[in-house]
Structure formats: structure tokens, C-alpha cells
LOROSE-514662 format. One record per residue (C-alpha): residue number from 1; x negated, y negated, z. Coordinates in steps of 0.02 Angstrom, whole numbers. Each point is the difference from the previous one (the first is absolute). Layout:
BEGIN
+-----+--------+--------+--------+
!   i !     c1 !     c2 !     c3 !
+-----+--------+--------+--------+
! NUM !      X !      Y !      Z !
...
+-----+--------+--------+--------+
// end
This chain:
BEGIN
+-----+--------+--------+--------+
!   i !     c1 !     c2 !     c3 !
+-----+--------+--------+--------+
!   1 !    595 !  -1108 !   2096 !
!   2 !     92 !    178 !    -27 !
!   3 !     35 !     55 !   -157 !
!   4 !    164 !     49 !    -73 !
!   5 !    -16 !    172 !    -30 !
!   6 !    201 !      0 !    -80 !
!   7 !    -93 !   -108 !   -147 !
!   8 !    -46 !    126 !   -148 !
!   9 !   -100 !   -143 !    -89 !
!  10 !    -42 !     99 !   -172 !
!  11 !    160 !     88 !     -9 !
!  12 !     61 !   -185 !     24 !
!  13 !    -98 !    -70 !   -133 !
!  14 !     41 !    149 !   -121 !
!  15 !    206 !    -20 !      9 !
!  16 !    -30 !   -190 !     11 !
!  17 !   -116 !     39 !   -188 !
!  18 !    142 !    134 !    -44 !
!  19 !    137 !   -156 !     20 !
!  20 !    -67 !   -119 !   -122 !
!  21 !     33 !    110 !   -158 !
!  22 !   -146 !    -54 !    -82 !
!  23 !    -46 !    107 !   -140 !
!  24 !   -178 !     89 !     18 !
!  25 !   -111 !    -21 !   -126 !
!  26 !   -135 !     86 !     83 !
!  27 !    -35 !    188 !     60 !
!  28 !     77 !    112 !     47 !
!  29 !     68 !     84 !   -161 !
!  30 !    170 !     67 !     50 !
!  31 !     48 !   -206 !     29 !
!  32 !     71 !     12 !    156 !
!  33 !     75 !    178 !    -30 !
!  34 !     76 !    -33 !   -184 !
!  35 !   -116 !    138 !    -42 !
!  36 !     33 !    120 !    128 !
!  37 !    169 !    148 !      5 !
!  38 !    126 !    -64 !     68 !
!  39 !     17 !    158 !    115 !
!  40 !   -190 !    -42 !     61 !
!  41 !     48 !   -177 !     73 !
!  42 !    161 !     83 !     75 !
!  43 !    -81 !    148 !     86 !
!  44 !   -186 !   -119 !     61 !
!  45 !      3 !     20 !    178 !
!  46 !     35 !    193 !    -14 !
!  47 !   -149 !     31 !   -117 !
!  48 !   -129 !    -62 !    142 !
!  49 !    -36 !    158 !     43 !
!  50 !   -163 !    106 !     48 !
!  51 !   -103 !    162 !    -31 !
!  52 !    160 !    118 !     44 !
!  53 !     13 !    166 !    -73 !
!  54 !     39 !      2 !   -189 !
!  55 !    -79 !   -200 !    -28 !
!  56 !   -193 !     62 !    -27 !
!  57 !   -153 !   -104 !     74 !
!  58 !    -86 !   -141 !    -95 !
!  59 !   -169 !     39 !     61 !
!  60 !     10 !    205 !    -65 !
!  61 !    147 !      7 !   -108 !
!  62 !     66 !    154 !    -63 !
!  63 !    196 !    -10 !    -14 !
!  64 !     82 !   -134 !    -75 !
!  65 !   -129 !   -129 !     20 !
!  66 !   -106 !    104 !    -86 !
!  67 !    140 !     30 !   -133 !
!  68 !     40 !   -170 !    -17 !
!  69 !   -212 !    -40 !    -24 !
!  70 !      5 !    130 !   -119 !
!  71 !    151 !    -71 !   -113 !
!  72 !    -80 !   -190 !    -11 !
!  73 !   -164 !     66 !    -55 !
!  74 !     93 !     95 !   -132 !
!  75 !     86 !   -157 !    -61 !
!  76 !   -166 !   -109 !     20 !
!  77 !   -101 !    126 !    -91 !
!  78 !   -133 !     -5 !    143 !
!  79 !    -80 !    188 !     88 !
!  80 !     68 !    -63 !    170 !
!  81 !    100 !   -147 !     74 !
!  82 !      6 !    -35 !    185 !
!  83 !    127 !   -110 !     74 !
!  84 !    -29 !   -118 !    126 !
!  85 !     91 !    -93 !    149 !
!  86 !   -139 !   -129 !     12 !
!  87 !     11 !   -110 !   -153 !
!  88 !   -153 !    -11 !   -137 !
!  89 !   -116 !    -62 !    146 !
!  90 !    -27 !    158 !     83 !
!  91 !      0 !     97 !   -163 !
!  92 !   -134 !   -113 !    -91 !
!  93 !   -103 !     34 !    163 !
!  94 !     37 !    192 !     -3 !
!  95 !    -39 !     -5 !   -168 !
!  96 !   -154 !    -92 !     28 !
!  97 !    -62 !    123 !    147 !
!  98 !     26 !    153 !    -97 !
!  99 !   -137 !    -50 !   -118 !
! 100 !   -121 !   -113 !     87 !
! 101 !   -110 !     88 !     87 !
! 102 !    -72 !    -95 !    160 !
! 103 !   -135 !   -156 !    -45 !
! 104 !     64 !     25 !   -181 !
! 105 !     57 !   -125 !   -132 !
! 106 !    147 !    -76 !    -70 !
! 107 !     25 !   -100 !   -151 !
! 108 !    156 !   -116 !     22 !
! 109 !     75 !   -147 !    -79 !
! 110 !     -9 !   -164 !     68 !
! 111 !    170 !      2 !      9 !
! 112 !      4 !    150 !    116 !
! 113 !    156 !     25 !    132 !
! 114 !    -57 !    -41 !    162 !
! 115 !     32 !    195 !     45 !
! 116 !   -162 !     58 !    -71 !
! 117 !   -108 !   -107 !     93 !
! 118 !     77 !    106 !    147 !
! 119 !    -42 !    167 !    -94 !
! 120 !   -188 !    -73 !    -11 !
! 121 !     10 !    -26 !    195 !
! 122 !     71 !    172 !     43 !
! 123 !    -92 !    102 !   -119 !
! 124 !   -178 !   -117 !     11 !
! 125 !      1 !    -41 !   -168 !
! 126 !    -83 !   -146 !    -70 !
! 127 !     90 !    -93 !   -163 !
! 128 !    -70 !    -71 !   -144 !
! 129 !    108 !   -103 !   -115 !
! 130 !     51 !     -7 !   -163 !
! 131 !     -5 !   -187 !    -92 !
! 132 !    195 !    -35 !    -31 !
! 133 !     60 !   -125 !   -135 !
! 134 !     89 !   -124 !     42 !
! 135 !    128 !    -91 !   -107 !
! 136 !    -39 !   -181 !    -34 !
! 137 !    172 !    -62 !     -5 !
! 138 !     71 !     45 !    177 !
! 139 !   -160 !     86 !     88 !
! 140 !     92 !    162 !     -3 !
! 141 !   -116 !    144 !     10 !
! 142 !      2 !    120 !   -157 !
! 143 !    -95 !    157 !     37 !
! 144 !   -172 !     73 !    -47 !
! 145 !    -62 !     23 !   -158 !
! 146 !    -60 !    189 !    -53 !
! 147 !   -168 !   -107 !    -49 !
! 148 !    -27 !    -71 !    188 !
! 149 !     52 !    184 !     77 !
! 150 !   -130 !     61 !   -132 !
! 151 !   -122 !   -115 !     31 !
! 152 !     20 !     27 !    206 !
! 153 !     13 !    174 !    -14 !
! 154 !   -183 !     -6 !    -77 !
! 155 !    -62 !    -92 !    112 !
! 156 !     94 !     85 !    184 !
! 157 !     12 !    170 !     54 !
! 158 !    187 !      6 !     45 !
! 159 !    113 !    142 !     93 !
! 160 !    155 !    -67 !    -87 !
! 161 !     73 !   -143 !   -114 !
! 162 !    165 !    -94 !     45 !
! 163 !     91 !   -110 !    -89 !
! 164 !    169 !    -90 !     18 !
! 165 !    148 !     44 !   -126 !
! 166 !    100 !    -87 !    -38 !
! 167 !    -49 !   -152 !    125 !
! 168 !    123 !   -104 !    104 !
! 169 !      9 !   -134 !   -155 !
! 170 !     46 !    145 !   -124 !
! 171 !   -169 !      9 !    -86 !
! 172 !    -24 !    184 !    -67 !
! 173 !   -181 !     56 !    -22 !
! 174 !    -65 !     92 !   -129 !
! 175 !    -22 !    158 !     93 !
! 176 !    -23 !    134 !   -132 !
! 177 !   -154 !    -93 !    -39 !
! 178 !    -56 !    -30 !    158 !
! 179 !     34 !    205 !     45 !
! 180 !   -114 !     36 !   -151 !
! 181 !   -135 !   -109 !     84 !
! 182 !      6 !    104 !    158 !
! 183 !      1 !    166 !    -72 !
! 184 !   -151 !    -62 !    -98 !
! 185 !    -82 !    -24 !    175 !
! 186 !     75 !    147 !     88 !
! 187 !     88 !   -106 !    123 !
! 188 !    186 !     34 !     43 !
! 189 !    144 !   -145 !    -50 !
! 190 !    116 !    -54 !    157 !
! 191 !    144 !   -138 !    -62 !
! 192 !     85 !    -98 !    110 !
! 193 !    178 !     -2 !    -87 !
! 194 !     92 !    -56 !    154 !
! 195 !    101 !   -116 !   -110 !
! 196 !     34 !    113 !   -153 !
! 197 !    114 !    154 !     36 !
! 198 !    117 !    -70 !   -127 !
! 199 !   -137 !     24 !   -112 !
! 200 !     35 !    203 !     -3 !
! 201 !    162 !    -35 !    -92 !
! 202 !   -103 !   -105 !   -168 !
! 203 !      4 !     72 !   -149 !
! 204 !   -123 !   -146 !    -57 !
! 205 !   -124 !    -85 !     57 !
! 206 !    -46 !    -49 !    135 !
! 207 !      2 !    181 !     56 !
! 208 !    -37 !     66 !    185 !
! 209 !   -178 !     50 !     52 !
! 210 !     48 !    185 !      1 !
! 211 !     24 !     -9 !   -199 !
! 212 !   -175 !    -74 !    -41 !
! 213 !   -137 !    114 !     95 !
! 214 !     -2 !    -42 !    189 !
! 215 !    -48 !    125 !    130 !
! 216 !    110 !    -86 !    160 !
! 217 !    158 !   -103 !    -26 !
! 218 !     78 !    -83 !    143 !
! 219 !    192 !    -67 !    -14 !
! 220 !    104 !   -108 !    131 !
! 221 !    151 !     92 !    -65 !
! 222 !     97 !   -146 !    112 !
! 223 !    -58 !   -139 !   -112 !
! 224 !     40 !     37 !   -174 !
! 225 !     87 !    168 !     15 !
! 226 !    140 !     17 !    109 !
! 227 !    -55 !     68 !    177 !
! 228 !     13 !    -84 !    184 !
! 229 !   -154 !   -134 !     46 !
! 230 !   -125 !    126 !     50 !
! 231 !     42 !    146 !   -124 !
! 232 !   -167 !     35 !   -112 !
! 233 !   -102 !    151 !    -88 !
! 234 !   -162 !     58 !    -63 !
! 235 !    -16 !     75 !   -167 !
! 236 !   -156 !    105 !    -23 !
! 237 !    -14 !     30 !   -177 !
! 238 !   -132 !    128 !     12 !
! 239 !    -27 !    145 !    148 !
! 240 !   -171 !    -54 !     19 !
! 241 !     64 !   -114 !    145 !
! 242 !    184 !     61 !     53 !
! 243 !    -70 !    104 !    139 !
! 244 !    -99 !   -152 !    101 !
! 245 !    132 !   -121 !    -47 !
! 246 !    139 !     86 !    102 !
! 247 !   -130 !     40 !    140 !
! 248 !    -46 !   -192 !    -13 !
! 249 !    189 !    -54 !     35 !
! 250 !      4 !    100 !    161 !
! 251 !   -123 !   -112 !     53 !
! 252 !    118 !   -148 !    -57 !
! 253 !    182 !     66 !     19 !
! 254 !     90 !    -26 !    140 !
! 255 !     53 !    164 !     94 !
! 256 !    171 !    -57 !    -11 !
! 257 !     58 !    -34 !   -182 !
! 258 !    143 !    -99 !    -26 !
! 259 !    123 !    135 !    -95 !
! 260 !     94 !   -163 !    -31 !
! 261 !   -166 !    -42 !   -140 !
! 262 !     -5 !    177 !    -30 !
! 263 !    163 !     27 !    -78 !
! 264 !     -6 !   -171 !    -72 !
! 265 !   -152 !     67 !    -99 !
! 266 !     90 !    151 !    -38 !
! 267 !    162 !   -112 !    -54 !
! 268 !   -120 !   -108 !    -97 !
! 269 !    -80 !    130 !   -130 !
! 270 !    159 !     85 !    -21 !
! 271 !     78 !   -159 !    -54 !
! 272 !   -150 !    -71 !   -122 !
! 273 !    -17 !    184 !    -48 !
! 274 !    180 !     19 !    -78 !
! 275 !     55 !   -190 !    -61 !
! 276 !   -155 !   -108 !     40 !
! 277 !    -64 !    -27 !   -187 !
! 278 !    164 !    -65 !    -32 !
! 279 !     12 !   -124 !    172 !
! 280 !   -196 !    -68 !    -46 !
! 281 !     46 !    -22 !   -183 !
! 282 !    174 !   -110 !     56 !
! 283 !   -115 !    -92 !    143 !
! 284 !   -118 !    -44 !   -127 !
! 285 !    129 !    -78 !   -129 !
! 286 !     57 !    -92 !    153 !
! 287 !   -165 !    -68 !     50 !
! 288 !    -28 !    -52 !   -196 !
! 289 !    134 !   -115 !     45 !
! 290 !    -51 !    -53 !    152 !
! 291 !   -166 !    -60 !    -90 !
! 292 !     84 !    -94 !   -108 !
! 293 !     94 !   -109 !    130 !
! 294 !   -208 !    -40 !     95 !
! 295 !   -179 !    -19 !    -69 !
! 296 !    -51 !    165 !     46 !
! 297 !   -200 !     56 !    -26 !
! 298 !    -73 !    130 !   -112 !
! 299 !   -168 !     57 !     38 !
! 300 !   -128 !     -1 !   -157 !
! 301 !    -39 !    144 !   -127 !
! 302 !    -56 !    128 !     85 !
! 303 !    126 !     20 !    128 !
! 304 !    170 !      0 !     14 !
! 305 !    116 !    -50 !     96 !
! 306 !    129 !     87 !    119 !
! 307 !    168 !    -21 !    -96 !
! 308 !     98 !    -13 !    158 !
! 309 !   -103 !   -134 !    107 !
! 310 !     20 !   -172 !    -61 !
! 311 !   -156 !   -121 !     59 !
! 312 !     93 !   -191 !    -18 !
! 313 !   -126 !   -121 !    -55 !
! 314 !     48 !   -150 !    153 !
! 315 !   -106 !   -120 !    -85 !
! 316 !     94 !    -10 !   -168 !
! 317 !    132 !    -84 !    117 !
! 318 !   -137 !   -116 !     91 !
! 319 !     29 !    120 !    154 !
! 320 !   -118 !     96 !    129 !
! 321 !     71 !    185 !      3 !
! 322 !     66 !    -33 !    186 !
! 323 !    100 !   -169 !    -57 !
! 324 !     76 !    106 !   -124 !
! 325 !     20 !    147 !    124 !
! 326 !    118 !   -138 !    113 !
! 327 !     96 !    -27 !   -149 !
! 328 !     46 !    197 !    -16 !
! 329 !     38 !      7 !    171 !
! 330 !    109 !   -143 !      3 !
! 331 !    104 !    110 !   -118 !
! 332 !      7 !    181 !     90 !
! 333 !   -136 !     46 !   -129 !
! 334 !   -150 !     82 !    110 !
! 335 !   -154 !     17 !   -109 !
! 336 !   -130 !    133 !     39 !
! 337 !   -155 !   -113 !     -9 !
! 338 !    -38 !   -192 !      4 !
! 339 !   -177 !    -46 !    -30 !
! 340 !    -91 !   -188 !    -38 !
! 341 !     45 !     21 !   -202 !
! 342 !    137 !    141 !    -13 !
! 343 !    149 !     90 !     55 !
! 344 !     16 !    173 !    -14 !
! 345 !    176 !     98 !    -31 !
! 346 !     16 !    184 !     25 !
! 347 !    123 !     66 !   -108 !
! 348 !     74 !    202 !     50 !
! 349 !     90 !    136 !    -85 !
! 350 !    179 !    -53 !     49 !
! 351 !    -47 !   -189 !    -34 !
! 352 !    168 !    -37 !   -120 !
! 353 !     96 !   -159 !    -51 !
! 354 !     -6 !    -41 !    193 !
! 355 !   -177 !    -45 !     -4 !
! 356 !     16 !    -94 !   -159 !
! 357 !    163 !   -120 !     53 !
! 358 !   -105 !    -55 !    155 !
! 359 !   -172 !    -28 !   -107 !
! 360 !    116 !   -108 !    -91 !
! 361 !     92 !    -87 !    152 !
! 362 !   -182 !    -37 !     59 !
! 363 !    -16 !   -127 !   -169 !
! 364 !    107 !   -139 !     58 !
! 365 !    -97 !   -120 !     97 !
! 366 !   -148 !     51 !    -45 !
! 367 !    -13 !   -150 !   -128 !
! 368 !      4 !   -140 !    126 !
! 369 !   -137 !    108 !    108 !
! 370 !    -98 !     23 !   -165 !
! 371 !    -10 !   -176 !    -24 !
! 372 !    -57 !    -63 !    159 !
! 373 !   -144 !    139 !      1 !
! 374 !   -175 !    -52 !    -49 !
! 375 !   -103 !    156 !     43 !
! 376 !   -115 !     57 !   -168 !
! 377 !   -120 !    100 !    110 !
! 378 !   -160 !    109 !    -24 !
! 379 !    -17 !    160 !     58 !
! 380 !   -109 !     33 !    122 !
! 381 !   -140 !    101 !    -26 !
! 382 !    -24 !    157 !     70 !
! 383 !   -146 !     -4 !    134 !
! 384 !   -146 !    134 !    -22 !
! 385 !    -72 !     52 !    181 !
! 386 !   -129 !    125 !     21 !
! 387 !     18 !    142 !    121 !
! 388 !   -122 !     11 !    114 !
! 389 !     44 !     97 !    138 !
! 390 !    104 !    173 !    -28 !
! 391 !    217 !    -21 !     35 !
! 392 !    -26 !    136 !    147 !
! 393 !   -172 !    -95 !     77 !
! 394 !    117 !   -147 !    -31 !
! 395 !    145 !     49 !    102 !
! 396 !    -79 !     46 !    156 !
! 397 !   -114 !   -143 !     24 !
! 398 !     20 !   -128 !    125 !
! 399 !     85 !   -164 !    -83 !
! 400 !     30 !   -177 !     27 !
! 401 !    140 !   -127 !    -58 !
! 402 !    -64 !   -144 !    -77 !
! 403 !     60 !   -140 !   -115 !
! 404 !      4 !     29 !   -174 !
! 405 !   -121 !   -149 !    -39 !
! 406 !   -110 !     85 !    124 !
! 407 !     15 !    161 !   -107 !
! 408 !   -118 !    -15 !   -142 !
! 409 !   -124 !    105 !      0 !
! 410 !     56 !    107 !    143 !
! 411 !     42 !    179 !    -18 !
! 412 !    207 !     50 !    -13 !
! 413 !     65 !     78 !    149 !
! 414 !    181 !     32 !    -77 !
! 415 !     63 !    -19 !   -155 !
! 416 !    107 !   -136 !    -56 !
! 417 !    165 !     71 !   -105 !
! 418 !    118 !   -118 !    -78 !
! 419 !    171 !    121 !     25 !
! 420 !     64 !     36 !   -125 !
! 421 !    -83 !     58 !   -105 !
! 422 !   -118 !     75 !    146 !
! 423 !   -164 !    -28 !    -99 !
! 424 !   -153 !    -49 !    109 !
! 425 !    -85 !   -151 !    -46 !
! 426 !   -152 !     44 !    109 !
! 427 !    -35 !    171 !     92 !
! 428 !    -65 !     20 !    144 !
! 429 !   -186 !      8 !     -2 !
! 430 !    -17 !   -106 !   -151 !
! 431 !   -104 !   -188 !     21 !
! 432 !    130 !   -120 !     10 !
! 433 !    -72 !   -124 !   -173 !
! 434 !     17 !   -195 !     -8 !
! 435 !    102 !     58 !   -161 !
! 436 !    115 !    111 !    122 !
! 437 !     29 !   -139 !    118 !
! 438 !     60 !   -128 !   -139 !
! 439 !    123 !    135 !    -45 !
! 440 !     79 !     12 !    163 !
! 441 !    -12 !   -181 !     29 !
! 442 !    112 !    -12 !   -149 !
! 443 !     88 !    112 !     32 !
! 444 !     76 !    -53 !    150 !
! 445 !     44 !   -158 !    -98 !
! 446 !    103 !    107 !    -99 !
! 447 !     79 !     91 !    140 !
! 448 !     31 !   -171 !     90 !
! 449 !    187 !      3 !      0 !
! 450 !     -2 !    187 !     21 !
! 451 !    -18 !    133 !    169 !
! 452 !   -166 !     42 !    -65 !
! 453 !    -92 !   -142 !     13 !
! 454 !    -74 !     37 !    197 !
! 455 !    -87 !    149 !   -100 !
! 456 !   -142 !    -80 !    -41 !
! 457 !    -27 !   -135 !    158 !
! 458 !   -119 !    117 !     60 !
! 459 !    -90 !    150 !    -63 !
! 460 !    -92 !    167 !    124 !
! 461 !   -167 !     28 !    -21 !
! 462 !   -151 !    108 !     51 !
! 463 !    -68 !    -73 !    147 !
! 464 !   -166 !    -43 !     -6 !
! 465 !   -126 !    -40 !    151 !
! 466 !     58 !   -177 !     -6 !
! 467 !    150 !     46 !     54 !
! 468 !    -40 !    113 !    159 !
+-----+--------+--------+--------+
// end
């Protein structure tokens, strides 16, 4: 049958989303443009503009790209700051290529974004992880300890440590000490703080990575700050590695930047640089209130947690995350993550009374729900799988679909990422554990009433010579 080429499906789907009114407690930061000049969402379609004379190139800026580079890194404090059209993905890969040499190492978290398993595959790097705590309460994951980077770091020759800061439940590491740990070694300090821009504008803790000793910071100005979905930098704080990071995002820029992400950048440090302690000191007085109103989660001494992401704790109601997710929705309130135990909120610089009179509109009804819910759950524990074969080796070989109680003991063909918060359970090349498999068998329990549940029906793996 023909299709209807007069049907513009997404655009549908986005003014049919854009009709409900719901309010979004999720990325990005500007809250569907709240955050953004006035002017800006007047003039849009006339700012999608090109490399014409007087607008600079991304990939070899020297105007007022350049200029504009020049002014964030003044206001981060960093040597150099690169901006970026391509989100935190391609800069954490950039970032990752400029100092990995080829067949090198990388230390990462277990709770690694699924974007540097692609930097292993490009550059031929092989990872080796870093044991991640886990909270016992909701099976959140916490971060690494400066004692397990210590006691890896002893053990593995590594290009390059990366860790995640803050991490998509709000749980800030305690980087200065894990920066002393790598300077100890000699080995450079790359933070993934895709979901803390805000975290430039603290004037107490938790502070952003480029205050406590990191080399590379990478931002999603779009989440936290207040730039377009796409819109993200790279802070080198010493010059050591400013030169091969910008040659790096050649490799990963597009060669046609969206000047509509570019100015939105621009827009974004101007406006945290002149009032944005005073917007993230009035966000955070209104997210004290909002945790009030919900049994939010704080992460144990040592960390801390993100003042303006609230993690709701579903089974103080006798709720799975995604029952209470249904609830929000059923109330225009769209949450940024629901998971088996929790619900995460994602509170924004312009986030006023507005946000507050809907968390509270969200209360009624939630009694007769709470009442009829049984669930006191255990968190599922994380799966450890060895990596056996290299992410690159991994990529390119030959695979097979098979059925996930097939799977166990059979070599990962793809990895399997739960999105959000994009955080591989299993790589690709790693041996697919009887431990692994009960965690996906689970969780597609969890996921029953949700669109994720076909994710883990079937897994890819490396063929073997059964299969030929």
C-alpha cells in the first residue's frame, strides 16, 4: 500500500505532545522555552542559518565562535571551551580519542553512558571498569570510591579515567578526591557532567567538576543550563589537551552546525553568567519544597546529592516507578525517568510556583492508588560480566539473534541500554553471566506494562561455529 507522504508523523506527534499542556519535569532546561529571550523564540526560523560571511566556522573558529568559546571559558575558569552541535555523546568520544592512544586503556564506571563504548570502538580501545556502589535502598548506582580507582589504578595501566558527575539520579561524586588519585598515577581526569551545568552557578557544594581538579569536563548545556536539545561544550581545564580535543571534534562535528545551538550556547552563558546564581539559588528553594510534598532519596555520606533532581522513592507508596509514572501523566505532569523503584523529577532554572502547584495537583488520588499497591520490592543487583573480546573486535564480528534463555554464556553482540538513563547493562564483547540473564529476565517483568519490555525477548551475539 502507498504511503501518505502529506502525513508529517513526528511533527504530528510533537504538536499533538505540545497540546496537552503537561508540565515537563524532565530535560530540557529552558522548560519548553520559559528559559529562553523572548526575542529568540520570535526570531527561530531566521537564526537557521549557515557558515556565511561574518558567522565563523565551528570546525576552525576564529570570529565570533571563537569569541564566544573564549568568553565561556572565562566564566568556567577552564584554558579552553569548545562548543558543540552534537550533544555530550560526541564530545565524551572526542574527548576520549584525544587521549587514548590506539589498543590503549580506559578506566570507566560501571555506570558509563553508552557513548563511550562507541569511543572504545572508534579509537580501539579496550575498557576496564571501575566497581560502582550501589545503594541498597533503590539499586541506584552511587559512583566510585577514590579507594576502588586507587586500588584499579595499581593494578591497570590506563590512558584515561572517566567518571560520571553528577549521574542521572543526582548522585555527586567525590571528584576532588578522585582527581588527587589520578594525578598520583599520572593519568588525566575526564567527567561526564552531562547532567550538571547548573552546577557552575553553586556557591556550595556540590560544586562542578571544573572546581575540584579535572582535566576534561563535558556539559549538555541543554539539560540543566538553558540551551536547545543538542547544545553542549568541553571544558579543558589544562592546555595539555585543548589542542587534540578540538582536532578530535572535527572528527565528530557535523560540517554543518546548527547556528540555531550555537547561539543558544552563546544565549545560555550570557544569561547564567549575569543572573544565574540568583535563578539556581530561587530553583533550589523551590525544589526544597517540592521535597517536602514526595519521599525524595539522599544518597549516603560521601556524596551528595544534586539539589535540583528529586529521585521519588515509588515504593513508600506500594508503587513500581512506572505505576507511579501513569499517575503523573494522568495529570499533565511528565517526569524525566520511571524505573522499577523510583521516579525521577528534573527540576530547571526557571522552575517557579508553576512547577510546585502541579506537584501538588498530582497529590489527590494518589491515596486510593497508594492503598491498593502492594509492591515492597528489591533491587536488582547489578550483573558483573567479563569482557572478553575488545568493543571494536566486538562490533565487526558476525552475530546471531538468539533467545535470551539461550544467552548464557554466550558472548554480547550489542549492548542492552535501558533509555533513559542510557547506561549499558552489558557491552558488547562481554560473556553474557547466568547472573546477567536473571537481571534481564526481571527486568522485563518490570517493564511489562511499559514499551520497553520487547528489549530483552532476544539478545545479538557473536556467532559461533554452531551457528554457520
Amino acid at each position: 500500500m502507498k504511503l501518505d507522504q502529506n502525513r508529517a508523523p513526528l511533527w504530528e506527534a510533537v504538536r499533538q505532545h505540545q497540546s496537552c499542556q503537561s508540565y515537563p519535569f524532565h530535560v530540557p532546561g529552558h522548560k519548553g522555552g520559559r528559559g529562553l529571550p523572548s526575542e529568540f523564540r520570535t526570531i527561530l526560523p531566521q537564526l537557521d542559518l549557515t557558515e556565511v560571511t561574518g558567522l565563523d566556522n565551528l570546525l576552525s573558529p576564529q570570529g565570533v565562535i571563537a569569541e564566544a568559546e573564549v568568553l565561556a571559558a572565562e566564566w568556567v575558569g577552564a584554558k579552553t571551551t569548545h562548543f558543540t552541535t552534537n550533544g555530550s555523546s560526541a564530545a565524551l568520544i572526542a574527548a576520549v580519542l584525544a587521549c587514548c592512544p590506539r589498543g590503549s586503556r580506559i578506566a570507566l564506571p560501571q555506570n558509563a553512558h553508552l557513548s563511550l563504548f562507541y569511543a572504545c570502538v572508534l579509537g580501539d580501545i579496550n575498557p576496564c571498569f571501575i566497581s560502582v556502589e550501589f545503594d541498597k535502598q533503590l539499586g541506584i548506582p552511587l559512583g566510585p570510591t577514590p579507594e576502588e580507582l586507587r586500588r584499579l589504578l595499581a593494578t591497570e595501566c590506563v590512558a584515561l579515567v572517566t567518571v560520571v558527575h553528577p549521574t542521572y539520579h543526582g548522585v555527586c561524586v567525590d571528584i576532588a578526591a578522585l582527581a588527587a588519585v589520578c594525578r598520583e598515577f599520572g593519568v588525566p581526569l575526564l567527567v561526564d557532567e552531562a547532567h550538571g551545568t547548573h552546577l557552575l552557578l553553586a556557591e556550595e557544594p556540590p560544586f562542578s567538576a571544573v572546581r575540584q581538579g579535572a582535566d576534561i569536563v563535558v556539559q549538555s548545556v541543554h539539560k540543566t543550563g538553558l540551551a536547545l536539545t543538542g547544545a553542549a561544550w568541553v571544558h579543558c581545564l589544562t592546555e595539555k589537551w585543548s589542542a587534540r580535543v578540538k582536532d578530535s571534534l572535527r572528527l565528530m562535528q557535523s560540517t554543518s552546525p546548527s547556528y540555531l545551538l550555537l547561539t543558544s550556547l552563546d544565549l545560555a552563558r550570557a544569561r547564567m553568567a549575569e543572573g544565574g546564581s540568583k535563578l539556581y539559588h530561587e530553583a533550589i528553594e523551590v525544589a526544597k519544597v517540592a521535597r517536602d510534598l514526595w519521599p525524595c532519596y539522599s544518597p549516603p555520606h560521601p556524596y551528595r546529592q544534586d539539589p535540583l533532581r528529586l529521585v521519588i522513592d515509588a515504593t513508600r507508596f506500594g508503587l513500581s516507578g512506572y505505576a507511579l509514572a501513569r499517575h503523573f501523566a494522568a495529570r499533565n505532569a511528565v517526569p524525566e525517568m520511571a524505573e522499577p523503584m523510583a521516579l525521577t523529577l528534573v527540576f530547571g532554572l526557571y522552575d517557579r510556583e508553576e512547577a510546585l502547584l502541579n506537584l501538588r495537583g498530582v497529590l489527590p488520588g494518589l491515596t486510593a492508588i497508594c492503598e491498593a499497591g502492594t509492591l515492597r520490592p528489591e533491587p536488582l543487583p547489578w550483573p558483573h560480566c567479563p569482557q572478553v573480546v575488545s568493543p571494536r573486535e566486538a562490533y565487526w564480528q558476525h552475530k546471531v539473534e538468539v533467545p535470551l534463555l539461550q544467552a548464557r554464556g554466550r558472548i554480547a553482540g550489542d549492548s542492552i541500554v535501558p533509555y533513559p538513563p542510557g547506561i549499558p547493562i552489558i557491552w558488547p564483547g562481554q560473556v553474557i553471566t547466568g547472573d546477567c540473564v536473571e537481571y534481564l529476565l526481571a527486568l522485563r517483568v518490570e517493564h511489562q506494562d511499559t514499551d520497553k519490555c520487547s528489549m530483552v525477548e532476544k539478545v545479538r551475539v557473536l556467532a559461533s561455529d554452531e551457528d554457520v
